[in-house]
PDB file of N, CA, C and O in Angstrom, chain B, residues numbered from 101:
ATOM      1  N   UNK B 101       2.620   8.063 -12.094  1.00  0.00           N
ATOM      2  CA  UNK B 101       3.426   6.911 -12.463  1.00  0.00           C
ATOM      3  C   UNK B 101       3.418   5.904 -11.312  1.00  0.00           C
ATOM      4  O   UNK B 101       3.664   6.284 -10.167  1.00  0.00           O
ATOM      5  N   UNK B 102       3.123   4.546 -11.611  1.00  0.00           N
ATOM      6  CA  UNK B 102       2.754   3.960 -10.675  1.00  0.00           C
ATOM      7  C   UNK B 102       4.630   2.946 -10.155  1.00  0.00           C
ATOM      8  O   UNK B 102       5.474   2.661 -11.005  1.00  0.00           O
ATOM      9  N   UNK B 103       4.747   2.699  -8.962  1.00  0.00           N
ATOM     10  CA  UNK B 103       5.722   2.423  -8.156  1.00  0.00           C
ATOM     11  C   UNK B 103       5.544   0.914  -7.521  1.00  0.00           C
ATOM     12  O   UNK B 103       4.441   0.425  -7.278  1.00  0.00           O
ATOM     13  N   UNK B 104       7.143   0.072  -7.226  1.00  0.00           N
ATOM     14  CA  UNK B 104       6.645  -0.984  -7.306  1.00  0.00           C
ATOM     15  C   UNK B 104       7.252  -1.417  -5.851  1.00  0.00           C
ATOM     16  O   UNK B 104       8.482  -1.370  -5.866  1.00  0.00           O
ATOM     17  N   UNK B 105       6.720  -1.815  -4.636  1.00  0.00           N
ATOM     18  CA  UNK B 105       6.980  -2.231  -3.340  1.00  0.00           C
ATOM     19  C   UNK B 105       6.576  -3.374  -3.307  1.00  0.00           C
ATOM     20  O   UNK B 105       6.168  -4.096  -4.216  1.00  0.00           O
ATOM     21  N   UNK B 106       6.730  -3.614  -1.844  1.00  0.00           N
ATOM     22  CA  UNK B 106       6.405  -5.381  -1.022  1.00  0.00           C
ATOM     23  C   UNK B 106       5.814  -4.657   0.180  1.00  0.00           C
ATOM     24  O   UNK B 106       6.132  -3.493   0.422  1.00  0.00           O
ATOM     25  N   UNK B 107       5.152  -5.184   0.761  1.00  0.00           N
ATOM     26  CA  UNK B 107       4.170  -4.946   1.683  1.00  0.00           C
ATOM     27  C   UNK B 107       5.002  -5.316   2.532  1.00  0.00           C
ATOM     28  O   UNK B 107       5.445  -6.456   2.675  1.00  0.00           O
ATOM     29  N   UNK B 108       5.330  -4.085   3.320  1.00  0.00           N
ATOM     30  CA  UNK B 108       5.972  -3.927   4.692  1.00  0.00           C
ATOM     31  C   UNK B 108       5.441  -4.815   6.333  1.00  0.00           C
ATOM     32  O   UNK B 108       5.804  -5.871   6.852  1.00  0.00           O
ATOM     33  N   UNK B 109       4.582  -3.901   6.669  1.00  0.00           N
ATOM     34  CA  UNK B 109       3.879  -4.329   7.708  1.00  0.00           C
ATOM     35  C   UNK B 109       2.532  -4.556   7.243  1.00  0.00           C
ATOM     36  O   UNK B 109       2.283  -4.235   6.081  1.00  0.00           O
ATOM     37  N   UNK B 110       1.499  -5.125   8.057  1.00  0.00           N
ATOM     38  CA  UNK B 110      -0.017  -4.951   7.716  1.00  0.00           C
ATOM     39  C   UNK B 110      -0.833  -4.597   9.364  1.00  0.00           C
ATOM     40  O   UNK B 110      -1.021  -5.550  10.120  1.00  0.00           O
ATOM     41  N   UNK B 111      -1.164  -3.506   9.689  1.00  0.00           N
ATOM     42  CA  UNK B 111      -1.759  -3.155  10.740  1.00  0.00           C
ATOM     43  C   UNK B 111      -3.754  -3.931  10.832  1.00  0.00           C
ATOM     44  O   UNK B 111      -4.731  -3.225  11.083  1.00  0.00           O
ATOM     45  N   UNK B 112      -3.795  -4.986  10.636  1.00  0.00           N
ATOM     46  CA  UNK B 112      -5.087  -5.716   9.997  1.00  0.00           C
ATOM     47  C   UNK B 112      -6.353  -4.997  10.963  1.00  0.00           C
ATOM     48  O   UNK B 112      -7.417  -4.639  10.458  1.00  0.00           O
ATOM     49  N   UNK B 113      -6.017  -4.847  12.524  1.00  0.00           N
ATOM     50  CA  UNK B 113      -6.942  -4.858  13.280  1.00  0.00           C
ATOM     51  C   UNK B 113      -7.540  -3.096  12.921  1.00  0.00           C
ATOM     52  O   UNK B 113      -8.625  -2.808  13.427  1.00  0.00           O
ATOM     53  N   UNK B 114      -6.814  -1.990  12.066  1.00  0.00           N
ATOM     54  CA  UNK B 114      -7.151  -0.526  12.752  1.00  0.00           C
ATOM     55  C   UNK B 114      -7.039  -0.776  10.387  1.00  0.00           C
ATOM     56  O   UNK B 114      -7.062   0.347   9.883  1.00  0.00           O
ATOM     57  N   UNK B 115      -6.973  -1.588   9.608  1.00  0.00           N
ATOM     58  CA  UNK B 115      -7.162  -1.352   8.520  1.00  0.00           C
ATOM     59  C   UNK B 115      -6.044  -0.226   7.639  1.00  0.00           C
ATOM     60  O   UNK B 115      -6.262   0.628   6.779  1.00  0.00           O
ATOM     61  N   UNK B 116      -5.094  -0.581   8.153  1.00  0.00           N
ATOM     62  CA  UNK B 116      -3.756   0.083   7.000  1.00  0.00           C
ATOM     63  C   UNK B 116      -2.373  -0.921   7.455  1.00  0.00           C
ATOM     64  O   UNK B 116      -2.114  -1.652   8.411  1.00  0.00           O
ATOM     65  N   UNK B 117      -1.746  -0.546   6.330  1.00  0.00           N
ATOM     66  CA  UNK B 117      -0.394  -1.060   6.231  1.00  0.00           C
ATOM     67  C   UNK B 117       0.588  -0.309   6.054  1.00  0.00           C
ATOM     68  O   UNK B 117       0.179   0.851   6.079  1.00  0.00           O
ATOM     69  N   UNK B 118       2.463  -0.386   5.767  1.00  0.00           N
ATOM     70  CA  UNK B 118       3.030   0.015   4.942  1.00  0.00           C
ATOM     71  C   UNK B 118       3.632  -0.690   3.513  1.00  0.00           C
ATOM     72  O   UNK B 118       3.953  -1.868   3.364  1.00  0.00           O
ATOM     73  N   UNK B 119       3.669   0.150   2.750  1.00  0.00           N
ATOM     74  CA  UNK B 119       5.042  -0.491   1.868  1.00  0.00           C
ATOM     75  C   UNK B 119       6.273  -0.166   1.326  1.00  0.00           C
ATOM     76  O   UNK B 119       6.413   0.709   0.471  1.00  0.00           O
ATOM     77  N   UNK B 120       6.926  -0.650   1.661  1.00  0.00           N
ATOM     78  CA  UNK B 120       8.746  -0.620   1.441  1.00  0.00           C
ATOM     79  C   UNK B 120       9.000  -0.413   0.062  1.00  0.00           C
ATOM     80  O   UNK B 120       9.155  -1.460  -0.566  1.00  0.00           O
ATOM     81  N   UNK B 121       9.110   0.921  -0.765  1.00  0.00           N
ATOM     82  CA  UNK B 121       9.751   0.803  -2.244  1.00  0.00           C
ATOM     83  C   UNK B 121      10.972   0.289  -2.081  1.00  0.00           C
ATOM     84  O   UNK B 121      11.675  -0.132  -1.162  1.00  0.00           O
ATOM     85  N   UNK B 122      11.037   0.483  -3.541  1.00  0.00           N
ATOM     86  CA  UNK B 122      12.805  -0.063  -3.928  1.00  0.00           C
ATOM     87  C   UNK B 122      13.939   0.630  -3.237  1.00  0.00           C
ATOM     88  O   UNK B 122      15.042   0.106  -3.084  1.00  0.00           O
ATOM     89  N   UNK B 123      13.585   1.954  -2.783  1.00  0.00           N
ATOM     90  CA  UNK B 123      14.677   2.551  -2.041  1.00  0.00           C
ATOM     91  C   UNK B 123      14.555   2.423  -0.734  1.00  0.00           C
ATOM     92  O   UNK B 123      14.881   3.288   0.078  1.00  0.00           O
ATOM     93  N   UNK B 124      14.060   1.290  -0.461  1.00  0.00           N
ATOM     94  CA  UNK B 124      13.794   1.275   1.031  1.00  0.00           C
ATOM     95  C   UNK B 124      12.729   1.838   2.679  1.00  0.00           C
ATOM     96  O   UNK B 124      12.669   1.608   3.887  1.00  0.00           O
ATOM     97  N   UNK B 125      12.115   2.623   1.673  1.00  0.00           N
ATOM     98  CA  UNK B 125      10.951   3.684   2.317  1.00  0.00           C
ATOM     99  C   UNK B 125       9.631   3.513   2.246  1.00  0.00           C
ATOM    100  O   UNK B 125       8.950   3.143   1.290  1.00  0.00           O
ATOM    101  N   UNK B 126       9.298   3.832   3.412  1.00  0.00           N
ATOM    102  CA  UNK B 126       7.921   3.547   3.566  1.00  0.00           C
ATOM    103  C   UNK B 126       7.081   4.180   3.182  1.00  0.00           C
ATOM    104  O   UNK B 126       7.279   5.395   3.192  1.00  0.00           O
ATOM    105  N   UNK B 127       5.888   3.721   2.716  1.00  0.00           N
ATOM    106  CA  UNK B 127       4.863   4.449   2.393  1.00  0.00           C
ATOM    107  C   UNK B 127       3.546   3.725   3.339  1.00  0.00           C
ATOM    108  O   UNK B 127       3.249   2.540   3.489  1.00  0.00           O
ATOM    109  N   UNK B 128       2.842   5.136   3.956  1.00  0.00           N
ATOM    110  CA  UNK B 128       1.486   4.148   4.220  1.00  0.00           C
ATOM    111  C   UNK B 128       0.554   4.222   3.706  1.00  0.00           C
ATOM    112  O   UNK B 128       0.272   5.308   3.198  1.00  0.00           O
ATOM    113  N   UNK B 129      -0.380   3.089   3.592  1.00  0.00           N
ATOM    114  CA  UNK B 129      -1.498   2.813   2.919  1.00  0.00           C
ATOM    115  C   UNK B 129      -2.986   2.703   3.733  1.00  0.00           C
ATOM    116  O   UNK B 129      -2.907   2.127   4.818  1.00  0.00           O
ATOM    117  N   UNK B 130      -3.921   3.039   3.459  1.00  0.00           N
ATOM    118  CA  UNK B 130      -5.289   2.807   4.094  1.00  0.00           C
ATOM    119  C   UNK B 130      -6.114   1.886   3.216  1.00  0.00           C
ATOM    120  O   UNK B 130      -6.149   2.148   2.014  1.00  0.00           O
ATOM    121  N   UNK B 131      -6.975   0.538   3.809  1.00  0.00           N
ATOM    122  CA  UNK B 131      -7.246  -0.361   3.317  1.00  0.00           C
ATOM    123  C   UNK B 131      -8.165  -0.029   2.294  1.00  0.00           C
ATOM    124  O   UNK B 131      -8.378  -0.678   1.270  1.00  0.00           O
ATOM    125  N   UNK B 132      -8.742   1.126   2.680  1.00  0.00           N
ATOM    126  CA  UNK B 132      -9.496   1.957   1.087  1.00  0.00           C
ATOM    127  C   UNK B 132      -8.848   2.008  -0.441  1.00  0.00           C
ATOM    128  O   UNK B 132      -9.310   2.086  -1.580  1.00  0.00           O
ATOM    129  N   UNK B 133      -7.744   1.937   0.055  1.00  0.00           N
ATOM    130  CA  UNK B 133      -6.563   2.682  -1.510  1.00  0.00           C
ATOM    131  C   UNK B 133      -6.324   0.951  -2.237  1.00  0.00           C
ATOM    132  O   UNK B 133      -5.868   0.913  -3.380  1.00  0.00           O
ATOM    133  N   UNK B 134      -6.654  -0.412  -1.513  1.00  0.00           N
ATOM    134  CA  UNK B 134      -6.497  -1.403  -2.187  1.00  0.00           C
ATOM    135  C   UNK B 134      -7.274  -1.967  -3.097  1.00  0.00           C
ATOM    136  O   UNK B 134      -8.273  -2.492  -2.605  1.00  0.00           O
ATOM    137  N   UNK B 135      -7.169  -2.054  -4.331  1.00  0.00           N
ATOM    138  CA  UNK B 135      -7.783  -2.352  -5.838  1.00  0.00           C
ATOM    139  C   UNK B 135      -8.542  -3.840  -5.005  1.00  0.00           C
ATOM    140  O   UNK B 135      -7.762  -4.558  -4.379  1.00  0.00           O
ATOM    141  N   UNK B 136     -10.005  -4.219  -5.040  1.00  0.00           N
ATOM    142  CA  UNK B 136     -10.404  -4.966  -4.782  1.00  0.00           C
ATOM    143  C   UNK B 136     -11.693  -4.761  -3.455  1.00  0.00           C
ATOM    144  O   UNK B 136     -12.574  -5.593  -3.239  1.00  0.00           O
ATOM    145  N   UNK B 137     -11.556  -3.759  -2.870  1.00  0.00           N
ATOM    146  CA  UNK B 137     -11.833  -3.157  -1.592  1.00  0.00           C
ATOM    147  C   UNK B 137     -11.391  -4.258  -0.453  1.00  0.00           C
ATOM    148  O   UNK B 137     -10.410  -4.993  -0.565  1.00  0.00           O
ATOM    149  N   UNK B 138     -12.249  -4.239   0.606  1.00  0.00           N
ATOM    150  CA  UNK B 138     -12.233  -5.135   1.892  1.00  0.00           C
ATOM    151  C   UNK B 138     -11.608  -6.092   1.717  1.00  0.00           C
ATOM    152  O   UNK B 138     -10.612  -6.253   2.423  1.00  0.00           O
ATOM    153  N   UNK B 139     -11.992  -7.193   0.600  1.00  0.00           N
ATOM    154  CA  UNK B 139     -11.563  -8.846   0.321  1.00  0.00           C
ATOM    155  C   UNK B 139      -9.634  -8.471  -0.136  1.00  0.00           C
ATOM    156  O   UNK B 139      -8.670  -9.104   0.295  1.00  0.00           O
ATOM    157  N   UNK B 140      -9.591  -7.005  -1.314  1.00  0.00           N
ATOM    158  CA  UNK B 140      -8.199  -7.434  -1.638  1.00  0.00           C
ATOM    159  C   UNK B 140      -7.277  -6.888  -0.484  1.00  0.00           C
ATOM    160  O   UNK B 140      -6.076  -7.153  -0.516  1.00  0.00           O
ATOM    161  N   UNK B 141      -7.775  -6.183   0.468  1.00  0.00           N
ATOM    162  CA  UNK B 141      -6.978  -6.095   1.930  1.00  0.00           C
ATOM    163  C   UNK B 141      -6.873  -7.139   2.698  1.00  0.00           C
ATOM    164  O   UNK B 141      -5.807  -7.421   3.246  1.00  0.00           O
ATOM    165  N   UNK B 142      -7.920  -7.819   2.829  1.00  0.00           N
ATOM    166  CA  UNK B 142      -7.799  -9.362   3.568  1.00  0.00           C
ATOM    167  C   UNK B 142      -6.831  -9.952   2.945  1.00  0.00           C
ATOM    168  O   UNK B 142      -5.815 -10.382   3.490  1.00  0.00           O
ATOM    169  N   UNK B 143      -7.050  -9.997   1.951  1.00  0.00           N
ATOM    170  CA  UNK B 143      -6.198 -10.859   1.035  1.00  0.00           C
ATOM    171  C   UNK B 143      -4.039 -10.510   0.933  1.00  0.00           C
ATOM    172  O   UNK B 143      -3.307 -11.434   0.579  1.00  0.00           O
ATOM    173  N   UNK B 144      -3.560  -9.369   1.235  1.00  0.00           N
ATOM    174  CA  UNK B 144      -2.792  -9.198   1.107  1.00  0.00           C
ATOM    175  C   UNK B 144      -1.609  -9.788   2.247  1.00  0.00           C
ATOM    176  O   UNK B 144      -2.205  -9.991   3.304  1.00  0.00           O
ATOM    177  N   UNK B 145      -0.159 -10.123   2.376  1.00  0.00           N
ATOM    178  CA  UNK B 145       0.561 -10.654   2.894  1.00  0.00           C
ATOM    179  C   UNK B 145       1.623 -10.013   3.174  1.00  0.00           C
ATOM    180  O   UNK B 145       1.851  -9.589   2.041  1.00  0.00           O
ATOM    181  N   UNK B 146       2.446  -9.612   3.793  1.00  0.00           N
ATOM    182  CA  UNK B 146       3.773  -8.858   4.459  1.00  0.00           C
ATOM    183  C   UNK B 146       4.411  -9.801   3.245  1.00  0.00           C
ATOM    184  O   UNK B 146       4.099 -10.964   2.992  1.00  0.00           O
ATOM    185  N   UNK B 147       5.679  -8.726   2.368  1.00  0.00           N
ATOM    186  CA  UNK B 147       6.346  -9.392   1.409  1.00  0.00           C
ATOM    187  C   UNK B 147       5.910  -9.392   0.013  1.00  0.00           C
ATOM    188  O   UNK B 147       6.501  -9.479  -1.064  1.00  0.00           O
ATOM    189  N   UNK B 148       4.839  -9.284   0.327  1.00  0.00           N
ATOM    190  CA  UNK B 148       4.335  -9.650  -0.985  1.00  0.00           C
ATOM    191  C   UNK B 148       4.115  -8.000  -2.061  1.00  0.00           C
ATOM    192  O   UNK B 148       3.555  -6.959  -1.718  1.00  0.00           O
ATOM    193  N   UNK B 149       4.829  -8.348  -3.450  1.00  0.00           N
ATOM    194  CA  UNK B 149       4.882  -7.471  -4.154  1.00  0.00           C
ATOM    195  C   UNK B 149       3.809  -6.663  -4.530  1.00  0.00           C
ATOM    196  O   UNK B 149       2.986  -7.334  -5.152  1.00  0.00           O
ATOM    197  N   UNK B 150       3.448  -5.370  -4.392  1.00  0.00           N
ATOM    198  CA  UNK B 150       2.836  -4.844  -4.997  1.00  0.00           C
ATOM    199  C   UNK B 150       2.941  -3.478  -6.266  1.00  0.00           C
ATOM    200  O   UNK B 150       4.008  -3.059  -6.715  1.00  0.00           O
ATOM    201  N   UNK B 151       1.933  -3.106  -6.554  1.00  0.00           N
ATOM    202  CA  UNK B 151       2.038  -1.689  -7.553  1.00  0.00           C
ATOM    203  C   UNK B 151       1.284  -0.333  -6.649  1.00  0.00           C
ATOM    204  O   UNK B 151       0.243  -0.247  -5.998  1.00  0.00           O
ATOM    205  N   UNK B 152       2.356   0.607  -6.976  1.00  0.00           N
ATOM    206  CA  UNK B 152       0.872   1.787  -6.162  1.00  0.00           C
ATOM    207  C   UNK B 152       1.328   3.071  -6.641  1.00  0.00           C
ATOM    208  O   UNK B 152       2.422   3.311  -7.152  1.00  0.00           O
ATOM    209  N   UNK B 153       0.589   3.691  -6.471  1.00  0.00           N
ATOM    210  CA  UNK B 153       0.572   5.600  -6.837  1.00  0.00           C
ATOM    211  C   UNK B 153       1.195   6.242  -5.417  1.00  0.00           C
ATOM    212  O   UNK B 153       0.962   5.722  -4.326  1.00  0.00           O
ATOM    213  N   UNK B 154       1.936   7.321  -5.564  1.00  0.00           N
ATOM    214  CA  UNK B 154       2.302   8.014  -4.688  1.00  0.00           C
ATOM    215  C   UNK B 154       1.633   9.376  -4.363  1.00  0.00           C
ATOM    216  O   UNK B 154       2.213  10.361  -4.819  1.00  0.00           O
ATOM    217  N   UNK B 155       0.185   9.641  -3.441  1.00  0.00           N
ATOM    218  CA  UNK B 155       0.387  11.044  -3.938  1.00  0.00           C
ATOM    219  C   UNK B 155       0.652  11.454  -2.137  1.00  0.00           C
ATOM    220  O   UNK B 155       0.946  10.801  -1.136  1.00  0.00           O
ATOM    221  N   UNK B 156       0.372  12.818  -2.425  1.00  0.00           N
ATOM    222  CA  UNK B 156       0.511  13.903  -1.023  1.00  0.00           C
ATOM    223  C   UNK B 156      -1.118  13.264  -0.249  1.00  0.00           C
ATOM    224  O   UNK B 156      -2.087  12.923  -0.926  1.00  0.00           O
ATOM    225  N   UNK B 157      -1.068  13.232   1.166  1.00  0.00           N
ATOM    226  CA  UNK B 157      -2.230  13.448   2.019  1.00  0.00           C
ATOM    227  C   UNK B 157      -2.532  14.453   2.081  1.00  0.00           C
ATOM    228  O   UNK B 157      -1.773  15.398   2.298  1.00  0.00           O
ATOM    229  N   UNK B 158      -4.042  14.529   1.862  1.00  0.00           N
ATOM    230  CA  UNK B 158      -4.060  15.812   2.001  1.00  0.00           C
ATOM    231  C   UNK B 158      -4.565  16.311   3.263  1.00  0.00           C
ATOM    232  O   UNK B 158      -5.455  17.161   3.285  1.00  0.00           O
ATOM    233  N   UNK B 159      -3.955  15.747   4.505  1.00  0.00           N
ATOM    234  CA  UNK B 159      -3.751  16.351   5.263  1.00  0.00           C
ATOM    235  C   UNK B 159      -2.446  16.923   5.765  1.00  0.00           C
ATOM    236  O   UNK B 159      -2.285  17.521   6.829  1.00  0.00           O
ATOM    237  N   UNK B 160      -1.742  16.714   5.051  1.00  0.00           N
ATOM    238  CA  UNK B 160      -0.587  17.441   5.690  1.00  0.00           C
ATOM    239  C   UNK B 160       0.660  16.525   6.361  1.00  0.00           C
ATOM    240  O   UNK B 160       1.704  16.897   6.897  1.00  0.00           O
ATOM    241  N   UNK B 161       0.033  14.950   6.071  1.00  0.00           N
ATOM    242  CA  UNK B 161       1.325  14.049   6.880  1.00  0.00           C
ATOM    243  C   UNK B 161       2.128  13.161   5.336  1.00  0.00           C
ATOM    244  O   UNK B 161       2.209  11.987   4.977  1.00  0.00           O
ATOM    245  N   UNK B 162       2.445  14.062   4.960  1.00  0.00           N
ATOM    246  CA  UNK B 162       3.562  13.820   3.585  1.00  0.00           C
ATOM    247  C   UNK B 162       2.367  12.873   2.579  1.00  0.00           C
ATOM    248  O   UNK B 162       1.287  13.318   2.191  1.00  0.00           O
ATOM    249  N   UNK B 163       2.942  11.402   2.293  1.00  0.00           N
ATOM    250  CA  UNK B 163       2.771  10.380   1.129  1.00  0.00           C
ATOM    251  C   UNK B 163       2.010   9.710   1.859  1.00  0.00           C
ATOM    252  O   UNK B 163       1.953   9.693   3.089  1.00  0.00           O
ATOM    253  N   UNK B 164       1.131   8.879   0.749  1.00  0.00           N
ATOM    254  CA  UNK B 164       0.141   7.980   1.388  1.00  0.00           C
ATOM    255  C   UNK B 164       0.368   7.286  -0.452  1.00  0.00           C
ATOM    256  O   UNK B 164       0.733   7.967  -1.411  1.00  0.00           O
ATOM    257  N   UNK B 165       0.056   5.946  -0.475  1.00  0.00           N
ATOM    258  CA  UNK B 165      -0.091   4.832  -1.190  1.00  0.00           C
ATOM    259  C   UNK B 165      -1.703   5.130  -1.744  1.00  0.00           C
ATOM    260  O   UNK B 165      -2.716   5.037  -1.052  1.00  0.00           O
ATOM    261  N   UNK B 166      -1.626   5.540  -3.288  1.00  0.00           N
ATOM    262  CA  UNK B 166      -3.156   5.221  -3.676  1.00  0.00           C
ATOM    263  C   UNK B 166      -3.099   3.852  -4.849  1.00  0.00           C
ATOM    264  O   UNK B 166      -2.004   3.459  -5.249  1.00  0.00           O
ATOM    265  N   UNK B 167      -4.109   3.350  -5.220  1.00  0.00           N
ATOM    266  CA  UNK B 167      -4.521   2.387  -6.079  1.00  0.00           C
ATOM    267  C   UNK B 167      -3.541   1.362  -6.047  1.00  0.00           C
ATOM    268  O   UNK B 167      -2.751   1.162  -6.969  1.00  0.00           O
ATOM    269  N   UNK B 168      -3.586   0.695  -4.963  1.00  0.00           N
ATOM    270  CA  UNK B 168      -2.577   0.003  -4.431  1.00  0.00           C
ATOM    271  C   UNK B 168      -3.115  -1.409  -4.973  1.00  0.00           C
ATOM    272  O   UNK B 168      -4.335  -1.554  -4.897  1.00  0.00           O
ATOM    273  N   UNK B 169      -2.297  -2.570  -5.562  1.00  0.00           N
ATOM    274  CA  UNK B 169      -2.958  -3.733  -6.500  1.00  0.00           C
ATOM    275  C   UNK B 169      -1.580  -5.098  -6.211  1.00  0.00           C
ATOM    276  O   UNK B 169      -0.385  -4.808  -6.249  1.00  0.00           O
ATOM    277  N   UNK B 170      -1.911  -6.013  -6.037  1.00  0.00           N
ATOM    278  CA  UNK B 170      -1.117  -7.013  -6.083  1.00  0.00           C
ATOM    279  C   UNK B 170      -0.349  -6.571  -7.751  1.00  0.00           C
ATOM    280  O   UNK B 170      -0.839  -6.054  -8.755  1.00  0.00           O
ATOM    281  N   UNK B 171       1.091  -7.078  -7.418  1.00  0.00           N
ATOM    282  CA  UNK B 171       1.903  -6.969  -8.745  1.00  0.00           C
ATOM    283  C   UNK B 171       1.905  -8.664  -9.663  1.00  0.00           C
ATOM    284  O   UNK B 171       1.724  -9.729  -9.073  1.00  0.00           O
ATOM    285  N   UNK B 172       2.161  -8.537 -11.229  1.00  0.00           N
ATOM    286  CA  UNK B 172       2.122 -10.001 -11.597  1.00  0.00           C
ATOM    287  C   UNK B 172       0.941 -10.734 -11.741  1.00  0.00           C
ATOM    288  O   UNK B 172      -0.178 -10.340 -11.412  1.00  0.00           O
ATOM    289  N   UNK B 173       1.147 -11.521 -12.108  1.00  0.00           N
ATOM    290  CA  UNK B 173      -0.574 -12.148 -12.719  1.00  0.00           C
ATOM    291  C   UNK B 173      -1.510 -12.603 -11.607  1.00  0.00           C
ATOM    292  O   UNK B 173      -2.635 -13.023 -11.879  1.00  0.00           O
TER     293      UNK B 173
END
């Protein structure tokens, strides 16, 4: 079920971000998981709404942001 945040921080230079759900919590993201590849990571803005999947890393450091997509037209 996909979840609806604003783009927290954007770490641009090392290629991940976070995003802030509705309850206030972060999730991080790797510029891989953004619908668009390279260009829709460039493209994204601190604030700005998005949609994303929640699953487990599977390494072992909790949640990570998958299929992460600008929200709205």
């Amino acid at each position: 079920m996909a979840s609806t945040g604003t783009i927290g921080r954007l770490v641009r230079d090392r290629g991940f971000g976070f995003i802030r759900d509705e309850q206030g919590e972060e999730t991080f993201f790797h510029h891989s998981a953004v619908e668009g590849g390279p260009a829709g990571f460039d493209a994204l803005r601190e604030g700005q709404q998005v949609t994303f999947d929640r699953e487990r890393d599977p390494r072992g450091r909790g949640y990570r942001a998958a299929r992460v997509q600008v929200a709205g037209p």
